[in-house]
N, C-alpha and C positions, 0 to 999 in steps of 0.2 A: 676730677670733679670740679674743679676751681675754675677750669677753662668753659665746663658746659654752663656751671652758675652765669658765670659774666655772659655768655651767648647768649641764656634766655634771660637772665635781666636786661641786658641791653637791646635787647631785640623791639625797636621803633621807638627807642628813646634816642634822645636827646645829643647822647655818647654814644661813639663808639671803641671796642677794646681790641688793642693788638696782641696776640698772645706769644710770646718771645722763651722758646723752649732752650735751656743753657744746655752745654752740654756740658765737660767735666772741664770747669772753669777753676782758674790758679793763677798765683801772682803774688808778687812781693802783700804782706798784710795782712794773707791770712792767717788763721790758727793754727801752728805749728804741733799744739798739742790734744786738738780735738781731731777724732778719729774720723768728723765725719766730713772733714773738708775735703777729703779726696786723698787719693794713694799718693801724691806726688807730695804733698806734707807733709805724710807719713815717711815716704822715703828718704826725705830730707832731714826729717829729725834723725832718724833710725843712723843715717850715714854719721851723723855733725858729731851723734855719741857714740861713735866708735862700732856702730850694728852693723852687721849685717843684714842684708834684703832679703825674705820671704817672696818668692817670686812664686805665684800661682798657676793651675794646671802645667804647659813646658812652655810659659813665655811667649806666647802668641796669641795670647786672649788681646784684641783690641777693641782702643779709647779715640774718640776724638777731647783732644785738650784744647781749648781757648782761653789765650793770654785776658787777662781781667782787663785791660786799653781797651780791648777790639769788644767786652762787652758792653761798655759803658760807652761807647761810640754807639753801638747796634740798638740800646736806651735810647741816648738823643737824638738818632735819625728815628728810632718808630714816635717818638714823642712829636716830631716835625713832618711825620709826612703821614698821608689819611691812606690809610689800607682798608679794604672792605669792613664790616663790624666781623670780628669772630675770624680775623686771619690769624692763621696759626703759623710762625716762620721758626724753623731751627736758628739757633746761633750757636756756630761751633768754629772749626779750621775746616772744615767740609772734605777733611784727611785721616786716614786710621791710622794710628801707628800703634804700635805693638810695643806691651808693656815691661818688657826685656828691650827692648831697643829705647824707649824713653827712659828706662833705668840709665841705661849704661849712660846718655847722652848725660843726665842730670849726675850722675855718679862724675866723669872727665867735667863737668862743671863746677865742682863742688873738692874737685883736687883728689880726689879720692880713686883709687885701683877700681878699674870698671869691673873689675871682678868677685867684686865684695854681694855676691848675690848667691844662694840656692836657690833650682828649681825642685821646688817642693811637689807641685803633682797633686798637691791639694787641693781644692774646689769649694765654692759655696753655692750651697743648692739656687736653683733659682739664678744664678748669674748669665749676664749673657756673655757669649763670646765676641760678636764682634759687634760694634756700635760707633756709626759714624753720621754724622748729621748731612742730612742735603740742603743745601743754604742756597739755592737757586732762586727760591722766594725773598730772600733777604738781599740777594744781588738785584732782584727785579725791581721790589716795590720800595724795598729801602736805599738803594744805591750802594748796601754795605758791602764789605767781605774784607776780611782778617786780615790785619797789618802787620802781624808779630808773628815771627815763625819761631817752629819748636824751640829751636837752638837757642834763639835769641831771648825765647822769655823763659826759659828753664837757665840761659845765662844771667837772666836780669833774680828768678826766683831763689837760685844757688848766692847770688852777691847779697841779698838781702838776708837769705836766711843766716848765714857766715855771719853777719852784724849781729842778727838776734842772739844768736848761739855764744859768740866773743861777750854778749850784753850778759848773757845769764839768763837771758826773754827763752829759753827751753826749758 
């Protein structure tokens, strides 16, 4: 509803609005303890005290993640370059990975037995299965595309959370 407001407001004014869809964005600084920052700082606390992982339907429900650097890039180039009024661009990794294999990857990050997981089989109504952004628009009109792969910022999100966790910040 947000994106249709700004359309017909801006429509032969003055401004124009780019509309910058995130996809499941993470990074050192989030909220370790609010549930709705996304599964991966949930799994991180879950691991840091001793939990194990709740892994949903068998592990193959897919995410695209985008490192928090490559969003705040994908900001200051739509802020610097004029896209039509009312483009709408993904910003993601424009890659699925599967949320038993971003376990395990953050799990070997975080020191921790990549094994520390059940597949539960559970579900929540309404969830999708797989979801991946196409950023083809953001390569075109922004010149962007993701600087940070999994490995690397699930290694940069595990070293920070390890500080919070030592800190008492869980």
């Amino acid at each position: 509803m947000q994106e249709y407001v700004l359309a017909q407001a801006g429509e032969g004014a003055a401004w124009q609005a780019t509309m910058l869809r995130f996809q499941n964005v993470y990074g050192p600084g989030q909220s370790l303890r609010n549930p709705y920052t996304g599964v991966l700082s949930i799994f991180a606390r879950r691991l840091l005290t001793g939990g194990r992982l709740a892994i949903f339907e068998d592990g193959q429900i897919a995410r695209d993640f985008v490192f928090i650097d490559d969003v705040v890039d994908s900001l200051v180039r739509a802020g610097e370059h004029d896209a039509p009024h009312a483009t709408i661009i993904d910003i993601g990794s424009g890659e699925a990975a599967t949320i038993l294999d971003t376990a395990r990857i953050l799990m070997r990050a975080l020191g921790v037995s990549d094994d520390a997981y059940s597949i539960t089989g559970e579900f929540r109504v309404g969830d999708i299965r797989h979801a991946c952004a196409d950023i083809r628009a953001a390569r075109e009109l922004l010149g962007w595309f993701p600087r940070v792969s999994l490995e690397s910022g699930l290694a940069r999100l595990a070293e920070w959370a390890r500080l919070e966790y030592q800190s008492g910040n869980l």
